[in-house]
C-alpha positions in Angstrom: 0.0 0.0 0.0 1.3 3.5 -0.7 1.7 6.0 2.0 2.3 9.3 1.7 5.7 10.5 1.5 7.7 12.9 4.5 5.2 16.6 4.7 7.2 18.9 2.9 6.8 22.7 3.5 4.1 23.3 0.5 5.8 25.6 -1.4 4.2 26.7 -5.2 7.1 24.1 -6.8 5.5 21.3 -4.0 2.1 22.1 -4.5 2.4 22.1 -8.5 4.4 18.8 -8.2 1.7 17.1 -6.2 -1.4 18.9 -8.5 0.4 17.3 -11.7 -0.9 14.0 -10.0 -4.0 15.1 -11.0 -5.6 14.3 -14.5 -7.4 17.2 -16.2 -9.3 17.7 -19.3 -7.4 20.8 -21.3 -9.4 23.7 -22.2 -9.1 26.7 -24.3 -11.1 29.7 -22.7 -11.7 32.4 -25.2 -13.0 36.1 -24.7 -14.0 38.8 -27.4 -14.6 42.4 -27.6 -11.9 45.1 -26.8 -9.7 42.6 -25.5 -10.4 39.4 -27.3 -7.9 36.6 -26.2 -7.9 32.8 -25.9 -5.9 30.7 -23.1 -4.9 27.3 -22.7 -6.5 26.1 -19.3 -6.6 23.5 -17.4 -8.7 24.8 -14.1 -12.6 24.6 -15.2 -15.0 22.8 -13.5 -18.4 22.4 -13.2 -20.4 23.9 -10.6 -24.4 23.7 -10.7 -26.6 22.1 -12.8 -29.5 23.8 -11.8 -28.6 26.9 -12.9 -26.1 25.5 -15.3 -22.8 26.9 -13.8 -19.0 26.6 -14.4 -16.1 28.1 -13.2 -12.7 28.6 -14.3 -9.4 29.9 -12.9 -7.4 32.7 -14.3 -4.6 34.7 -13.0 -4.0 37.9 -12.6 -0.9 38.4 -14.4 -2.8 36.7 -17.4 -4.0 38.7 -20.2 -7.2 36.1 -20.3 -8.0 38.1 -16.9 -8.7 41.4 -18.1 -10.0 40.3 -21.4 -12.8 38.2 -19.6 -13.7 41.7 -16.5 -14.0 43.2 -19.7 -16.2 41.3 -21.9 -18.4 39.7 -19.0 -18.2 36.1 -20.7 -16.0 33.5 -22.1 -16.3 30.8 -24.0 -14.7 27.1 -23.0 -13.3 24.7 -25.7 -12.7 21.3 -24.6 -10.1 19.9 -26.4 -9.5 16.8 -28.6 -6.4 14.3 -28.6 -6.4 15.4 -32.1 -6.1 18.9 -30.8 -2.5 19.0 -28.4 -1.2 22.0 -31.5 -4.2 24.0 -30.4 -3.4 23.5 -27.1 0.2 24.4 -27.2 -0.6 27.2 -29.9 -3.0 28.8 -26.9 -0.2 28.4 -24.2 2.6 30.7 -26.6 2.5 34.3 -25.1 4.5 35.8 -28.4 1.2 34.9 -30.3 -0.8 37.6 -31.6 -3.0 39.5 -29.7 -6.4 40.5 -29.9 -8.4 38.3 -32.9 -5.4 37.8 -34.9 -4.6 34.9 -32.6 -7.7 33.2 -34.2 -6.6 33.3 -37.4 -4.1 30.9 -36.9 -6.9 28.1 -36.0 -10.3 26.9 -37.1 -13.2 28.8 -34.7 -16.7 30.2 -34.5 -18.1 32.9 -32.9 -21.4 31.5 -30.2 -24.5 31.9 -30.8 -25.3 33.8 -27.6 -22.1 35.7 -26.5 -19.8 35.8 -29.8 -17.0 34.2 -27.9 -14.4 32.7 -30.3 -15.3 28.8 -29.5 -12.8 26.3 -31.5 -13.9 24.0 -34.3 -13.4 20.3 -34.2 -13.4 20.1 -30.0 -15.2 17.7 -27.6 -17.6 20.4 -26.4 -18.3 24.4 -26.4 -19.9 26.4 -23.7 -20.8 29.8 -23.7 -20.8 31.6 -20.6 -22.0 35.0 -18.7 -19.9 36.2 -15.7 -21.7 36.0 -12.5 -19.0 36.3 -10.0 -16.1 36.9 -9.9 -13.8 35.4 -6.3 -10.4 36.0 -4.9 -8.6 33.3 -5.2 -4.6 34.1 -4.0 -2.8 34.9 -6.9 -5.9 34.2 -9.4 -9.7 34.6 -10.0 -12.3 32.7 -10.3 -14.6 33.6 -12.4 -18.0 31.8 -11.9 -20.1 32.0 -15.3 -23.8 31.4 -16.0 -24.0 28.7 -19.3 -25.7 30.2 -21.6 -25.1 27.2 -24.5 -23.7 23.6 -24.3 -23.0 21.2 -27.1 -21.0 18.7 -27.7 -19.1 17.1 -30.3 -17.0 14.2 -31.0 -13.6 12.2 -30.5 -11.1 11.4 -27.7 -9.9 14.0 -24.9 -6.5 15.4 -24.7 -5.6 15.6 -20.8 -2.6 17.2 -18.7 -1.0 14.9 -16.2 2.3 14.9 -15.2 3.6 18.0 -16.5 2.5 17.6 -20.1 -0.2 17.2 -22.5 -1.4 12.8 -22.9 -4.4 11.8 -25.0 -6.5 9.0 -23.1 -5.3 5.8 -23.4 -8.7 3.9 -24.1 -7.2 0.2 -23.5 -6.2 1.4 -19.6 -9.2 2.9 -19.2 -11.3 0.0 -20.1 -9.4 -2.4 -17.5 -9.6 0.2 -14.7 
């Protein structure tokens, strides 16, 4: 049986070590207007279903953070194995800014919001800020759903540090 190892002072280098343990879909939140900007992220949850909520996590050095106080929604793309360039392309800060990022990938705007959402992901939601927490160092901004869908294929998660698609055969057995 594993135990845990000797407590170490949780540091931000400790704490991200032990998080990478953690298996999460990848994302790439969007906002449009003044500001428009799109963000790989990995820290969006669910929240209600009744009202439809989410949240996500942003921080406040991150450009994503003023883009979305401004605009008052975002947009979540879940991403596809098939989609770890779009994932990595969203995570390069010496991309353009503003909507010429999007012109470098495949997207259309929602239905509701106009949020840039990503072509050929898993799912889309559109979102309307509700709140907005402190969090330490980042926000969380809790958003109203406003539309779901869904589409098709295999995730692309984070674990350990980088991006893994899902391997389906360990899965199955677990």
């Amino acid at each position: 049986m594993l135990r845990p190892a000797d407590e170490q002072e949780v540091t931000p280098s400790v704490l991200r070590t032990v998080m990478a343990q953690f298996a999460t879909g990848i994302t790439v939140l969007t906002a449009h207007g003044e500001k428009a900007h799109g963000m790989t992220a990995n820290a969006v949850t669910s929240v209600s279903l009744e009202p439809p909520m989410v949240l996500c996590c942003v921080a406040h050095t991150a450009r994503m953070h003023d883009a979305i106080l401004g605009a008052r929604s975002f947009g979540v793309s879940v991403l596809s194995a098939e989609q770890e360039g779009v994932g990595r392309y969203f995570t390069n800060k010496s991309r353009p800014e503003g909507m010429a990022q999007f012109e470098q990938v495949d997207w259309f705007p929602g239905r509701h919001t106009g949020v840039p959402l990503l072509a050929g992901s898993l799912a889309w939601l559109e979102c309307e800020v509700t709140e907005v927490y402190p969090g330490g160092d980042h926000s969380i901004f809790l958003g109203t759903v406003r539309s779901a869908s869904r589409g098709g294929g295999q995730p692309l998660l984070f674990l350990d540090g980088s991006f893994q698609p899902l391997d389906q055969r360990s899965a199955r057995s677990a």
